[in-house]
Residue, then its C-alpha position, 0 to 999 in steps of 0.5 A: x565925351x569928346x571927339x579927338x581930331x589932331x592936326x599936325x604938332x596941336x591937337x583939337x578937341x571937340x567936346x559934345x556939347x559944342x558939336x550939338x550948338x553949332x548952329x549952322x556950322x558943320x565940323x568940318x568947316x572949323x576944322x578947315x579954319x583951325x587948318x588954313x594957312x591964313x588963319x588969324x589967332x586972336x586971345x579975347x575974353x568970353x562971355x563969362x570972363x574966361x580967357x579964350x584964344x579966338x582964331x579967324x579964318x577962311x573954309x576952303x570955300x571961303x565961309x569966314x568964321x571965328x574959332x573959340x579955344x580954350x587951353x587944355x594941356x601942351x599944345x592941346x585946345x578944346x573947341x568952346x565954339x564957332x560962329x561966323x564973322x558980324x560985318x565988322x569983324x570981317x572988314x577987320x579979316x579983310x583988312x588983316x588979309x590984304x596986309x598979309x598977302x602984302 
């Protein structure tokens, strides 16, 4: 079962699963993420192996988090995970955010 959010041209969907392990993270946090205008998409490997899309961002309140995506059909992703960003990787974030903002 899954809950469909679509943003404009790229459709999310989250799979129950992943709703019940986000630990600490509400929807509503990635989806702002997977919405920011300063979101950082990055492919990456998972834990298993598989390919994922990662995207890093900003909520609206600043949280800094990284997205897991995994490629469904056309432009639609299915949200495999969430957590927020160790200290290096968001020294990584805010090094990529200062030569954006350049």
């Amino acid at each position: 079962m899954s809950d469909k959010r679509i943003l404009p041209g790229v459709g999310y969907e989250w799979i129950t699963v992943v709703l019940a392990k986000l630990a600490g993270i509400e929807p509503h946090e990635v989806m702002q993420v997977l919405a920011a205008p300063g979101r950082w998409p990055r492919p990456a490997v998972d834990d298993v192996g598989i390919r994922v899309l990662t995207v890093w961002g900003r909520t609206r309140t600043g949280r800094a988090l990284i997205v897991a995506l995994r490629h469904k059909d056309g432009l639609d992703w299915w949200i495999a995970g969430a957590r927020e960003l160790t200290p290096g990787e968001l020294a990584q974030l805010e090094e990529w955010e200062e030569t954006r903002d350049q």
